[in-house]
MARKE-349475 format. One record per residue (C-alpha): x, y, z; residue in three letters. Coordinates in steps of 0.05 Angstrom, whole numbers, always signed. Layout:
<pts>
<pt X="X" Y="Y" Z="Z" rest="ALA"/>
...
</pts>
This chain:
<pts>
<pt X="-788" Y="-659" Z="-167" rest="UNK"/>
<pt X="-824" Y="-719" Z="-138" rest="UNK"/>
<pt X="-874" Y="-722" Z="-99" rest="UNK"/>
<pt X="-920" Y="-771" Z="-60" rest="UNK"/>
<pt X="-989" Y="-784" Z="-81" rest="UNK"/>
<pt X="-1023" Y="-780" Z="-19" rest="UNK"/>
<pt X="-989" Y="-702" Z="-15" rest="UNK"/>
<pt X="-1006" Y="-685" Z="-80" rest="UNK"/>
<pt X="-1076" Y="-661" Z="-77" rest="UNK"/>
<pt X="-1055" Y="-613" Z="-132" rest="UNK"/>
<pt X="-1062" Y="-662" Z="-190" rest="UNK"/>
<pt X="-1138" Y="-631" Z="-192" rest="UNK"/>
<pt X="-1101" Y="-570" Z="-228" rest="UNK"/>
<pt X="-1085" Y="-610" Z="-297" rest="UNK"/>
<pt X="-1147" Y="-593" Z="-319" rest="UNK"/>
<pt X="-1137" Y="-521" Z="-305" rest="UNK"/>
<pt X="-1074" Y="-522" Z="-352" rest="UNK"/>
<pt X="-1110" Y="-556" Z="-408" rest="UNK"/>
<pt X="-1161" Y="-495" Z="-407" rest="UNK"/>
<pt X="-1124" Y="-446" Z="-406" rest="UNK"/>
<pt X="-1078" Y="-465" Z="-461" rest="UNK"/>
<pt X="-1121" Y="-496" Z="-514" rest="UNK"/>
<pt X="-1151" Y="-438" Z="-531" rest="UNK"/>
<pt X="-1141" Y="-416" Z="-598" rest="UNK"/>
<pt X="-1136" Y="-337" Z="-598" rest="UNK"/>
<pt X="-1060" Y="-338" Z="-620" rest="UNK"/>
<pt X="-1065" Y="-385" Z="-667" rest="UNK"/>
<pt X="-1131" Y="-344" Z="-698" rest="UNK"/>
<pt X="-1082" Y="-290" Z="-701" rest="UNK"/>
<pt X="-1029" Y="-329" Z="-725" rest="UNK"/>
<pt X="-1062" Y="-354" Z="-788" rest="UNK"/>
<pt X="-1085" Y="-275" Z="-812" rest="UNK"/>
<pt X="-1013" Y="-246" Z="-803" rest="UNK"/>
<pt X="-959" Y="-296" Z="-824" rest="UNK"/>
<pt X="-990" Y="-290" Z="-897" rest="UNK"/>
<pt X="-972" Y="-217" Z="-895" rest="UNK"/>
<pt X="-899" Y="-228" Z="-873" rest="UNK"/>
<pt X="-887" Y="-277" Z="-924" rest="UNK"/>
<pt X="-901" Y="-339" Z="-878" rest="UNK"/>
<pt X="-923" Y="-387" Z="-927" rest="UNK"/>
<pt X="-915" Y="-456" Z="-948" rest="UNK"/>
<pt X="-940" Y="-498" Z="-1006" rest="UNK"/>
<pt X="-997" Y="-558" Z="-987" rest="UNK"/>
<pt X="-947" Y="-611" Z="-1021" rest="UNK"/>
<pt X="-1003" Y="-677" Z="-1006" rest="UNK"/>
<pt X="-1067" Y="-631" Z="-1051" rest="UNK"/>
<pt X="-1084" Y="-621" Z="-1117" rest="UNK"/>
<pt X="-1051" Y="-552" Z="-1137" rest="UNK"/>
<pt X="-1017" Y="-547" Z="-1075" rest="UNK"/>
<pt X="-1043" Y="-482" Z="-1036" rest="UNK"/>
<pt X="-1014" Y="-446" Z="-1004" rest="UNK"/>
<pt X="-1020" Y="-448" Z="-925" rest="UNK"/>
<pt X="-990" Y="-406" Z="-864" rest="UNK"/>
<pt X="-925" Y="-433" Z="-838" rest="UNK"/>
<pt X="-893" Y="-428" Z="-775" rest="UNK"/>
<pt X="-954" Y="-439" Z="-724" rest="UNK"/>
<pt X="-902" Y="-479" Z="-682" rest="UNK"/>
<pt X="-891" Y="-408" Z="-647" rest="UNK"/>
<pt X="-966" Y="-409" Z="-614" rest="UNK"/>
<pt X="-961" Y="-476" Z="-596" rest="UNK"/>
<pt X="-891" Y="-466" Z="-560" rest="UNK"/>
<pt X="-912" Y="-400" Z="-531" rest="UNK"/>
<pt X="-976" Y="-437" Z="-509" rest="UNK"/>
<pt X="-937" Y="-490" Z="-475" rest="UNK"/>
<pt X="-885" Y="-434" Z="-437" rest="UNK"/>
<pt X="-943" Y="-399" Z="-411" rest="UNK"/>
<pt X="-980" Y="-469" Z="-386" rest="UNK"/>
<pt X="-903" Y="-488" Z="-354" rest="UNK"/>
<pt X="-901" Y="-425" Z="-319" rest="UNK"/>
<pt X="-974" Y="-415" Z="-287" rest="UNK"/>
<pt X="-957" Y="-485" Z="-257" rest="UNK"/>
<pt X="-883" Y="-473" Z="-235" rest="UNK"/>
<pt X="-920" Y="-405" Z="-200" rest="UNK"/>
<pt X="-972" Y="-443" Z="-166" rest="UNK"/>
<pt X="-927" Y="-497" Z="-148" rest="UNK"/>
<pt X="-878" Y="-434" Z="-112" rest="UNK"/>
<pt X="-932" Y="-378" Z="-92" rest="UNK"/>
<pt X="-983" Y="-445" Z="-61" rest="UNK"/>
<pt X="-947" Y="-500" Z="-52" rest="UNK"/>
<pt X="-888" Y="-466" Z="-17" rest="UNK"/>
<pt X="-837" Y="-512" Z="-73" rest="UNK"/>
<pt X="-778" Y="-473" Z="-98" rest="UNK"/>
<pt X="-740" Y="-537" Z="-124" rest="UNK"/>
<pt X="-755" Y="-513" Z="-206" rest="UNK"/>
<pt X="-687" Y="-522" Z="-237" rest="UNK"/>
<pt X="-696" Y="-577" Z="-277" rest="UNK"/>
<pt X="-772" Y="-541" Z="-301" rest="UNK"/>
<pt X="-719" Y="-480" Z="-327" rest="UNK"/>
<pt X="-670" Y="-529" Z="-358" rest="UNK"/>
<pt X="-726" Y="-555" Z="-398" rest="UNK"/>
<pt X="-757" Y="-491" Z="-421" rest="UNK"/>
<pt X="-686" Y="-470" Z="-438" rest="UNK"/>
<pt X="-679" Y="-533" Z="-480" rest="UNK"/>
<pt X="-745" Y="-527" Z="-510" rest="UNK"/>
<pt X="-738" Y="-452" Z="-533" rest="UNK"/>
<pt X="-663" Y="-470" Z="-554" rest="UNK"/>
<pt X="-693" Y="-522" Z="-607" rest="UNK"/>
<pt X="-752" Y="-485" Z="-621" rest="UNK"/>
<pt X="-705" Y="-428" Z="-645" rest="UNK"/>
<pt X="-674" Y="-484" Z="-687" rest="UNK"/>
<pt X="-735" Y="-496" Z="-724" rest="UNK"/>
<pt X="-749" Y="-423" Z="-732" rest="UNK"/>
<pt X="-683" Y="-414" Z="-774" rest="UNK"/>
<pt X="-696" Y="-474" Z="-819" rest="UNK"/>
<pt X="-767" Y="-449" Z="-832" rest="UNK"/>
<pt X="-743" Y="-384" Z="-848" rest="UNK"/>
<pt X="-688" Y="-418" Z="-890" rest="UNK"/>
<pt X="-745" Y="-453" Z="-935" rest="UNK"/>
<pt X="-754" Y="-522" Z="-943" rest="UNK"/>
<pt X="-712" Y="-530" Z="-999" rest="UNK"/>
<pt X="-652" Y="-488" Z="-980" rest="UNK"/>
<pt X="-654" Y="-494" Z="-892" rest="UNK"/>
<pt X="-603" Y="-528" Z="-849" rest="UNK"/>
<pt X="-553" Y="-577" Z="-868" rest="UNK"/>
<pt X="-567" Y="-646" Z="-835" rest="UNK"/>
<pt X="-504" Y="-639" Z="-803" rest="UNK"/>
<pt X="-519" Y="-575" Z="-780" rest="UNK"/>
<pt X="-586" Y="-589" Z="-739" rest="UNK"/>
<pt X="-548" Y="-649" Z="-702" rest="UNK"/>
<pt X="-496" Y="-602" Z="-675" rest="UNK"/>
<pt X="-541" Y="-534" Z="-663" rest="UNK"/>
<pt X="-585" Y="-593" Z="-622" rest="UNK"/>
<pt X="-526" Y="-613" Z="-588" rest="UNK"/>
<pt X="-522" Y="-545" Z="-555" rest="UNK"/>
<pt X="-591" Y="-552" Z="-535" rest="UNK"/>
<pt X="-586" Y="-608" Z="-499" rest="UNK"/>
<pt X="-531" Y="-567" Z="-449" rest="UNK"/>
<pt X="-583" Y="-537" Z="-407" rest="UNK"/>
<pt X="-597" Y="-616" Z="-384" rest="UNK"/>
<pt X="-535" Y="-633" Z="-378" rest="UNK"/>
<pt X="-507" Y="-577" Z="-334" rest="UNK"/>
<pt X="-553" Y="-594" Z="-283" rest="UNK"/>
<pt X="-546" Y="-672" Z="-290" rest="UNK"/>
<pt X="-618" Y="-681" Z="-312" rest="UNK"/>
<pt X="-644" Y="-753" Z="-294" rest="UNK"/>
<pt X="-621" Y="-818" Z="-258" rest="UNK"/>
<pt X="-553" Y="-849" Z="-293" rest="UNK"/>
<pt X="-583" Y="-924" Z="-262" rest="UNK"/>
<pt X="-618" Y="-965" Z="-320" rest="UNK"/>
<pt X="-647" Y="-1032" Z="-321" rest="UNK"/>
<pt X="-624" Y="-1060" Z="-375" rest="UNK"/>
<pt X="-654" Y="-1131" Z="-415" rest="UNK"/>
<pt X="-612" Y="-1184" Z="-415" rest="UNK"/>
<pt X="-557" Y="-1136" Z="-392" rest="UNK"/>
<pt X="-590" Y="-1123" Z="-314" rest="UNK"/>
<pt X="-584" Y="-1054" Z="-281" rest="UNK"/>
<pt X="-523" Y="-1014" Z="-300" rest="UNK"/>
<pt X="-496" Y="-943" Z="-275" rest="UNK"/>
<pt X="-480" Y="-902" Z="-327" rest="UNK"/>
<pt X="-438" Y="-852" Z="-287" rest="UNK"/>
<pt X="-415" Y="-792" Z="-314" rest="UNK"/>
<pt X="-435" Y="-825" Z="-383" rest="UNK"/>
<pt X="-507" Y="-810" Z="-376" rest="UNK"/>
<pt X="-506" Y="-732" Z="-374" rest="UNK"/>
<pt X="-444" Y="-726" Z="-420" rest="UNK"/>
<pt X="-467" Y="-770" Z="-470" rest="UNK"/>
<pt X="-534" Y="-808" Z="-462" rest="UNK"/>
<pt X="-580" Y="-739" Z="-447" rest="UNK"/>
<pt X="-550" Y="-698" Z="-512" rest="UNK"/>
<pt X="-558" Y="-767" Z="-555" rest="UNK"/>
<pt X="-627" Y="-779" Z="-528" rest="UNK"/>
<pt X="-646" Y="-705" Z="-550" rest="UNK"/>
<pt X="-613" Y="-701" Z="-609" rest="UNK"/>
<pt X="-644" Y="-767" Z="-640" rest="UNK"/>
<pt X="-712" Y="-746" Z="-612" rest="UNK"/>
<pt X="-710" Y="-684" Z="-639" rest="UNK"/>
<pt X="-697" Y="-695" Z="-708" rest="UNK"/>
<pt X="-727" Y="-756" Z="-717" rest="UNK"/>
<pt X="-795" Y="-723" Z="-694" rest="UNK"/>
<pt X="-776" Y="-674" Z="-748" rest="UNK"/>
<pt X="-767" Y="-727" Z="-811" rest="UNK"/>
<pt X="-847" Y="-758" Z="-803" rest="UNK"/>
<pt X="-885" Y="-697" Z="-829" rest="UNK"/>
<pt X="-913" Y="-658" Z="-883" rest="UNK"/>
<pt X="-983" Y="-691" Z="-868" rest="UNK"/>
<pt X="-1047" Y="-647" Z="-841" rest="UNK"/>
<pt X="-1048" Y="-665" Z="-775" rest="UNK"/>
<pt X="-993" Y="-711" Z="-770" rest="UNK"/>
<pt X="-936" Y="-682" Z="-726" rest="UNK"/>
<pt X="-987" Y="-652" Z="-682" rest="UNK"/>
<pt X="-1023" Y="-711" Z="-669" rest="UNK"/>
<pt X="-966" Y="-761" Z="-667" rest="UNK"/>
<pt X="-940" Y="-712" Z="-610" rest="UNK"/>
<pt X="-1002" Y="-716" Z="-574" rest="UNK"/>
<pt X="-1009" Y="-794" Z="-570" rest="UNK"/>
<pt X="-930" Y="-796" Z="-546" rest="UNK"/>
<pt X="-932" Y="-740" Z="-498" rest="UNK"/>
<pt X="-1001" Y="-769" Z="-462" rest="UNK"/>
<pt X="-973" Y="-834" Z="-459" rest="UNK"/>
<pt X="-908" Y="-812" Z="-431" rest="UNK"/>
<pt X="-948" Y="-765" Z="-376" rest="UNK"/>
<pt X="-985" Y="-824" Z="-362" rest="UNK"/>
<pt X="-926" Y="-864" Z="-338" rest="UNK"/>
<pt X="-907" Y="-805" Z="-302" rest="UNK"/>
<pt X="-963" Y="-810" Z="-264" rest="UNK"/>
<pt X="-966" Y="-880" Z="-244" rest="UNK"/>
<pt X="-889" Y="-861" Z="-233" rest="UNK"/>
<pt X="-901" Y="-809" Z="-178" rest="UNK"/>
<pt X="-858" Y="-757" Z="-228" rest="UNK"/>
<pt X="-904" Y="-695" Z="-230" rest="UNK"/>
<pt X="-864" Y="-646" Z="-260" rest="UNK"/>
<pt X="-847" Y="-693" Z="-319" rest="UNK"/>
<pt X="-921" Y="-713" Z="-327" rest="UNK"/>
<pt X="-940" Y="-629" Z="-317" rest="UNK"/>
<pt X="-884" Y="-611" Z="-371" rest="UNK"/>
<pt X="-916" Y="-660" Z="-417" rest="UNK"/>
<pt X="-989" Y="-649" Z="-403" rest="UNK"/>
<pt X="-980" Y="-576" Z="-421" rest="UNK"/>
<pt X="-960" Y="-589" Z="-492" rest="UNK"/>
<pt X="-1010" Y="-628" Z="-505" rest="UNK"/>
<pt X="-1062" Y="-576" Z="-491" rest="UNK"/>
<pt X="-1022" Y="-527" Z="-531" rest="UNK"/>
<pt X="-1023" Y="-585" Z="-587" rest="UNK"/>
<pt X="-1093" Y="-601" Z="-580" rest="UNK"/>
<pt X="-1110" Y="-527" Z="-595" rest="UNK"/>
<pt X="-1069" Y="-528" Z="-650" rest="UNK"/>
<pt X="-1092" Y="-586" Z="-672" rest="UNK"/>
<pt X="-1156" Y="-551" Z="-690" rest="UNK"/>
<pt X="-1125" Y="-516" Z="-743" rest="UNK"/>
<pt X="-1075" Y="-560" Z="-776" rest="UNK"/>
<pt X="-1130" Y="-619" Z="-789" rest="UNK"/>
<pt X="-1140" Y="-634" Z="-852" rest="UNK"/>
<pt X="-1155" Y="-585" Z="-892" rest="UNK"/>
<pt X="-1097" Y="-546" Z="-858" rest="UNK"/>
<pt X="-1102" Y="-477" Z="-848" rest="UNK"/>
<pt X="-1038" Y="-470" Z="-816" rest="UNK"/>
<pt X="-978" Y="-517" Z="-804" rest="UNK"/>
<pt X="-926" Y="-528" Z="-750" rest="UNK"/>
<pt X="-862" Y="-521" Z="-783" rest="UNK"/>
<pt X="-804" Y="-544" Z="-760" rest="UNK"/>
<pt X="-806" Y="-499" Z="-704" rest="UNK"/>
<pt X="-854" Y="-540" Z="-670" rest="UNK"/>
<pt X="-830" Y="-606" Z="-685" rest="UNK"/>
<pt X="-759" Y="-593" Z="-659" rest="UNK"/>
<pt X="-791" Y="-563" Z="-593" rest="UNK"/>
<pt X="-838" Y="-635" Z="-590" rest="UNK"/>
<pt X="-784" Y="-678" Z="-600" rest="UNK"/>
<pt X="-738" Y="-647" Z="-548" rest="UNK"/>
<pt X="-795" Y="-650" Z="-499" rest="UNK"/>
<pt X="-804" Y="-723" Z="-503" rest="UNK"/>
<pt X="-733" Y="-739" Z="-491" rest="UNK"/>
<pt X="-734" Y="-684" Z="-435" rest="UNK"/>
<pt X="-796" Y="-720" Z="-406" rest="UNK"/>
<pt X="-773" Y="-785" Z="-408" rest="UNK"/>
<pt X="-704" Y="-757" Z="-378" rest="UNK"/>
<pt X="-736" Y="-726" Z="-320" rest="UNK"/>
<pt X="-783" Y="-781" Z="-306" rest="UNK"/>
<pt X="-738" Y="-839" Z="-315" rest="UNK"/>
<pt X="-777" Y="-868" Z="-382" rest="UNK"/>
<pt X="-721" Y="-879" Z="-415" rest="UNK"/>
<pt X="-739" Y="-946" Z="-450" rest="UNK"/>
<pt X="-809" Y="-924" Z="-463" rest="UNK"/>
<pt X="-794" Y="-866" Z="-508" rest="UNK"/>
<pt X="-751" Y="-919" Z="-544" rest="UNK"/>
<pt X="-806" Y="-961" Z="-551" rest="UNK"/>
<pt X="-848" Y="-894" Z="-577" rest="UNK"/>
<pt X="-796" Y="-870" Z="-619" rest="UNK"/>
<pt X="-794" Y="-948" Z="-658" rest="UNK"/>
<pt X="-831" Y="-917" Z="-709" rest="UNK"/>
<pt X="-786" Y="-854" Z="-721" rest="UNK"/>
<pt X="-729" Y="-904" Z="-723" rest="UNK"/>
<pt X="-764" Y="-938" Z="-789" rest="UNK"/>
<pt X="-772" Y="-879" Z="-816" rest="UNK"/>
<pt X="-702" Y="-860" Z="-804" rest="UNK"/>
<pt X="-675" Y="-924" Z="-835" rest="UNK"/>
<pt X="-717" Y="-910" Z="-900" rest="UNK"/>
<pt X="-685" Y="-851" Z="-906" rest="UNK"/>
<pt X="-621" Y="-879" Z="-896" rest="UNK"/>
<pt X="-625" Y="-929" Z="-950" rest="UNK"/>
<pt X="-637" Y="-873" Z="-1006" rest="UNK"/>
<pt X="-596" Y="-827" Z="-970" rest="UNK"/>
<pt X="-643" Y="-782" Z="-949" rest="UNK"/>
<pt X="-653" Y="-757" Z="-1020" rest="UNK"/>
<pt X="-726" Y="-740" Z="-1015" rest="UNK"/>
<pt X="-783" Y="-709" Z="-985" rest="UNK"/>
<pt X="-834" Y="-750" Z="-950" rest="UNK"/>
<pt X="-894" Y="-727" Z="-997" rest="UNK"/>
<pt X="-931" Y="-774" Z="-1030" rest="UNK"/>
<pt X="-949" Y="-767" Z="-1119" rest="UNK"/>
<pt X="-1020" Y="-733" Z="-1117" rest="UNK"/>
<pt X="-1068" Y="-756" Z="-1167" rest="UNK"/>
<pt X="-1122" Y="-700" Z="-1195" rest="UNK"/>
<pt X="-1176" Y="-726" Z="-1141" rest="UNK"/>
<pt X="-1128" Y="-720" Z="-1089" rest="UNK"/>
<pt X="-1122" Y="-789" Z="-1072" rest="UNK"/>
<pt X="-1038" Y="-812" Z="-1062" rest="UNK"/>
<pt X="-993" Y="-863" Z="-1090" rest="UNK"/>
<pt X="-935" Y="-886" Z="-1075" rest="UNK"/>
<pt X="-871" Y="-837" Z="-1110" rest="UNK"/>
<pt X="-842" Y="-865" Z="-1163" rest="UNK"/>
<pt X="-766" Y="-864" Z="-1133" rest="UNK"/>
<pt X="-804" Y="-906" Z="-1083" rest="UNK"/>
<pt X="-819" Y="-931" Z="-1007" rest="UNK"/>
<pt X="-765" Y="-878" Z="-979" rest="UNK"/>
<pt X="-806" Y="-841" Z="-912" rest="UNK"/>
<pt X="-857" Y="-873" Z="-860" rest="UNK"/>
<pt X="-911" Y="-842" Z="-899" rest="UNK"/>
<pt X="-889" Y="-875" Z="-962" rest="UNK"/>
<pt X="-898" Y="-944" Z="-934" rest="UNK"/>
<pt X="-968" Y="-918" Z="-905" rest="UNK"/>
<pt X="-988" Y="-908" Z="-975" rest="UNK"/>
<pt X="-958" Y="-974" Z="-996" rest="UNK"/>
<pt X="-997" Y="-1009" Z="-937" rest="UNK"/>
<pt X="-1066" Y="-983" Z="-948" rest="UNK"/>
<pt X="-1063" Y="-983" Z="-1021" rest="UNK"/>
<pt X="-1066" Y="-1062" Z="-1014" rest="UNK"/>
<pt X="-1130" Y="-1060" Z="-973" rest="UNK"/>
<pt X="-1172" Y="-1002" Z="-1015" rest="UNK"/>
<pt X="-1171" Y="-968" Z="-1071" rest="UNK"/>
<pt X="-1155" Y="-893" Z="-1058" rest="UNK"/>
<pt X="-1125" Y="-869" Z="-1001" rest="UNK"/>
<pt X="-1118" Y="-801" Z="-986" rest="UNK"/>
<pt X="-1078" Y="-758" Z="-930" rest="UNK"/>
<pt X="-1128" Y="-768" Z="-876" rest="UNK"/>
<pt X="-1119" Y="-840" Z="-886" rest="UNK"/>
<pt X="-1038" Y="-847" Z="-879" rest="UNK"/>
<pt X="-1052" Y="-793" Z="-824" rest="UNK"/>
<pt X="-1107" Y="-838" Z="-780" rest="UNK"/>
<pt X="-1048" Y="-901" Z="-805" rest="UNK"/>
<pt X="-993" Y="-871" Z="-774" rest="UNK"/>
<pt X="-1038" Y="-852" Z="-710" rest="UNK"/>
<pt X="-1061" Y="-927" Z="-700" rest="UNK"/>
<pt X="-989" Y="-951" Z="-698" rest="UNK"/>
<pt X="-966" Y="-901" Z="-654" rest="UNK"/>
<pt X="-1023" Y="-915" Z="-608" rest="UNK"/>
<pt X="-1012" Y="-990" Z="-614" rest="UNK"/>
<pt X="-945" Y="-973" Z="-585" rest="UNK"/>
<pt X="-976" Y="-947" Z="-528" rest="UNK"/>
<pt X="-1020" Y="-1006" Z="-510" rest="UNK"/>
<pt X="-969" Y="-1055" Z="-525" rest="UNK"/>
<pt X="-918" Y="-1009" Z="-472" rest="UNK"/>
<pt X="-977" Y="-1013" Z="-422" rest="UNK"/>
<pt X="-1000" Y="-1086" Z="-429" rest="UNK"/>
<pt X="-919" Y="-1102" Z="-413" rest="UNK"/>
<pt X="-917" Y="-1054" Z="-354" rest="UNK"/>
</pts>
């Protein structure tokens, strides 16, 4: 839904929707109970690897729902709006990946889903968008000009856009902090062109995770005492290509997403053969593996390595941070 800016007087609410969904209670919760069920996974970047509570994508998804749906009621029971459609066909999408990355965490790390396998069950959750022929099929194109996509965009364009944001979001991790934080510096700076766009439900849907990520973020900074799991970084992922469906943004989550699309090409090149951990040395400081430069965070190690001495996972995770957010600047300065 769009709105004018002179009749949305209700943009003072984003800060109730931060509040009320970065705080931590679930995720307090969270931490003491998925040890007992088995909920574990190994600290792969530390000395000895601990172990550490998987999963705690659940609090931040169910922290997002519940942010989405105190603004879809105030927008219906205050505003008078009724137009939520495309608000459901997210939700559905984000819940539908979310229980993506639920199965592969339950599979184990070492075992989960066939590559394969996550492009096609992402496929499915991309439906929800295009049943309801999510977005504007007009793009403006470099070089190329403005072309109409058609029937192309909903069939074709929305699914890919998911699918590829999805799992790419999923491939950069393993680091304290990481996935959490790179989704907060995407998802503000998509909101924020939302914003200036006049597309409030796109810039609400992505506010609202990144209150439920900030919370979380509490937690899974280094030293982690919980971590996402996939079933948080499927859910991010999605978002961001719903977000930049809804609001038209297109070509800025490309630009975002540059970074994902390095890492992706790494991969590629040793045929996504290994894990994006770094070797550990006894003091906990990283080097580079010795099949080597094959993730983002391997050429983060590479990088800093030439400019000190130790680096350590705080380090590659600040890195990868400053690049995103350089992104971000460089996408504003050229709009």
């Amino acid at each position: 839904m769009i709105l004018p800016f002179k009749k949305v007087s209700h943009y003072k609410h984003i800060s109730l929707f931060i509040k009320l969904h970065t705080r931590p209670i679930i995720v307090k919760k969270w931490i003491r109970k998925a040890p007992e069920i088995g909920l574990v996974g190994l600290d792969m970047n530390k000395p000895g690897k601990p172990k550490v509570p998987e999963m705690g994508g659940i609090c931040v998804v169910f922290g997002f729902v519940l942010g989405i749906l105190a603004y879809t009621g105030i927008m219906t029971f205050y505003f008078g709006s009724s137009k939520h459609v495309s608000i459901l066909a997210v939700l559905c999408t984000v819940l539908m990946t979310c229980i993506i990355g639920i199965i592969d965490d339950i599979s184990g790390w070492k075992i989960g889903l066939a590559q394969w396998q996550k492009f096609v069950l992402t496929f499915f959750a991309a439906l929800p968008l295009m049943v309801i022929n999510a977005g504007h099929s007009t793009m403006n194109l470099p070089i190329v000009g403005t072309i109409d996509w058609g029937v192309i965009y909903p069939l074709l364009i929305v699914p890919v856009g998911i699918i590829v944001a999805s799992n790419s979001f999923n491939m950069v991790a393993g680091y304290n902090g990481l996935e959490a934080g790179m989704g907060v510096i995407i998802l503000s700076a998509l909101s924020y062109f939302a914003f200036i766009g006049g597309k409030l439900d796109a810039m609400m849907l992505a506010l609202c995770m990144v209150g439920a990520l900030l919370a979380f973020l509490c937690f899974n900074w280094y030293p982690a005492k919980v971590f996402p799991g996939d079933t948080m970084t499927y859910a991010v992922g999605a978002l961001a290509a719903c977000v930049a469906i809804l609001g038209d943004m297109e070509k800025i989550a490309v630009m975002l997403f540059v970074p994902y699309a390095v890492d992706f090409f790494l991969q590629l090149r040793c045929g996504f053969n290994f894990e994006a951990f770094a070797k550990v040395n006894e003091d906990g400081s990283l080097e580079v593996p010795d099949h080597g430069i094959d993730h983002l965070t391997h050429l983060a190690v590479a990088v800093l390595k030439r400019v000190k001495r130790k680096v350590y996972e705080r380090d590659v995770v600040l890195f990868l941070y400053g690049i995103e957010t350089a992104f971000v600047g460089y996408i504003i300065i050229m709009n």
